[in-house]
Structure formats: C-alpha cells, structure tokens
N, C-alpha and C positions, 0 to 999 in steps of 0.2 A: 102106187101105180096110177097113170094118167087116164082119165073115162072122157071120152067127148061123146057128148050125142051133139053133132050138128043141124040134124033136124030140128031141133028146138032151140039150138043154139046156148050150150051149155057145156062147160067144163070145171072140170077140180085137180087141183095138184094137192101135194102137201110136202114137206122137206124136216126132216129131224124126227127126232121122237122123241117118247115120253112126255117131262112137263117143258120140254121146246120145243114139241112139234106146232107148227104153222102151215094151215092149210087157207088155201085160195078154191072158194067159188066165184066162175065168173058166167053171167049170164052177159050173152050179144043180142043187142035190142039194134037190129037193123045194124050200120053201121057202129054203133056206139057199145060202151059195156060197163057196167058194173060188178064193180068186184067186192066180194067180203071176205074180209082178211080176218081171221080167227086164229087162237093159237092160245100154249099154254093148260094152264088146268081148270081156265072158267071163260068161255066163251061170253061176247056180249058185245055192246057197241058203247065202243067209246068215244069215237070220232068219225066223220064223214068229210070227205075233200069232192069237190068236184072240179077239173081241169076241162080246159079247151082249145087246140090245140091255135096257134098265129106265129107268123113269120118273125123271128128272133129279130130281139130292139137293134143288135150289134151286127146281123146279117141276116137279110131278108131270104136269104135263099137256103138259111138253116129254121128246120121247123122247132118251135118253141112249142111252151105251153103259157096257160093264167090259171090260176087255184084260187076257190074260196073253201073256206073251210066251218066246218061246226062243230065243237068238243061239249060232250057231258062233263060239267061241274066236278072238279075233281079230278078228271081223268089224261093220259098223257099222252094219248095218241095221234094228235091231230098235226106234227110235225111230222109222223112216220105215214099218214093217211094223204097227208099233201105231198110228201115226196114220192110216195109210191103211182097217186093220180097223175102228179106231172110228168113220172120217168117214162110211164104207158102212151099217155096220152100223146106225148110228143114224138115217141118212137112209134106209136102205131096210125097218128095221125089221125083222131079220134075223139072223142067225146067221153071221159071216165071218168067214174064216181067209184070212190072208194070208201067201203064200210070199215072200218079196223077197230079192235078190240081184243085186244091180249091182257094174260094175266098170269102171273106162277104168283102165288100163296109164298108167301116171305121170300121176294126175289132179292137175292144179292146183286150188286152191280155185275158178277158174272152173269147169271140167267139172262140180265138185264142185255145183254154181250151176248150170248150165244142165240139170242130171239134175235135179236134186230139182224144179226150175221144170216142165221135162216131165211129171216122175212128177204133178204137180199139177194140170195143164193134163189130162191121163189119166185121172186118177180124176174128175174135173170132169164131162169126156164120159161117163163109166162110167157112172155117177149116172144120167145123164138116160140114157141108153140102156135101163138095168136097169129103171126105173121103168118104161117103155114095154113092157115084155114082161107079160103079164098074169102073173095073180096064179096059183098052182096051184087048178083050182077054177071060175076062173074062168069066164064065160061070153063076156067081151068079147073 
C-alpha cells in the first residue's frame, strides 16, 4: 500500500512478494529525488546512478537524460540503477539519484527475471505517482 507524507516530501511503494519483493523509497529534495531501490532477501547498495535531465541529441524538443554511475566491486546493479535514474529523470524532468541493491540467496536466472520484471512494474507506478504530486511552487 502507497504512504506519502508530502510535507517532508517522502514516499514508498513496493511490487511482489516474498524473496521478489522490491520496494522504492524516494525522498524529493526540492525539485529533485532520490530513490533507494531495495529488494529480495538482503537489502544493501550495490550501485548508485545519477541522471540529468537535456534535450535529446536526435530531437531537441524530446526531453532526454545523462547518467553517471558507481557499482560496489562485485556487484551487478549499476545497469538496472542507470536505467531506472535515466527512465525518472527524463519522464519527470528532473534530477535522480538511484540507490539499487537487490539480492535472493542462490538466484536462478528465473528470480533473476521475476526481480527485474517487478523493479519495472515499480518504477512504472512511480512515474505516475511523482507526476501527481505538484510541482514546488505550485499552486495546484
């Protein structure tokens, strides 16, 4: 079930259960947001992306993003931490930093498939939720 408190500028979803559940907290720092993407049966950070959002190389009048990204030694998140900062950041117009860190205990390339399916199905909701929170400023 979704919680916002807006006054502090804070929400959580989550999508799946048991060891695929994947849950997003995202704190909004003025305009901007950072998100921690957990999931699985050991939470932690594996990787961090940070996007910003510039007018598409192909068409300036479509909003883009640029990602840099950091992985812990080891760890495989920083493709799914950069996809996720770019799809936000360019749909929301914005500034995002993504935390991601997932984990199931002896994952099969299934688990491996029903996470990433989730994390997708999650930032999908995110999207439309974020969009629904007014703008700083705003009057609506």
């Amino acid at each position: 079930m979704p919680r916002t408190d807006t006054a502090v500028g804070r929400l959580h979803e989550s999508f799946g259960s048991g060891r695929h559940r994947v849950e997003a907290s995202v704190l909004i720092c003025g305009d901007d947001l950072v998100v921690a993407l957990q999931g699985g049966t050991r939470h932690h950070i594996g990787a961090t992306a940070m996007a910003v959002p510039r007018p598409s190389l192909t068409d300036p009048s479509v909003v883009s993003s640029s990602a840099s990204v950091l992985c812990v030694v080891g760890h495989k998140e920083d493709e799914l931490a950069r996809g996720v900062a770019l799809r936000l950041s360019a749909a929301l117009e914005c500034t995002v930093t993504v935390v991601a860190g997932l984990h199931v205990d002896d994952a099969a390339a299934s688990d491996i498939k029903i996470m990433l399916k989730n994390c997708h199905r999650l930032i999908e909701h995110l999207k439309i939720r974020l969009r629904d929170i007014p703008a700083k400023g705003s009057t609506a």
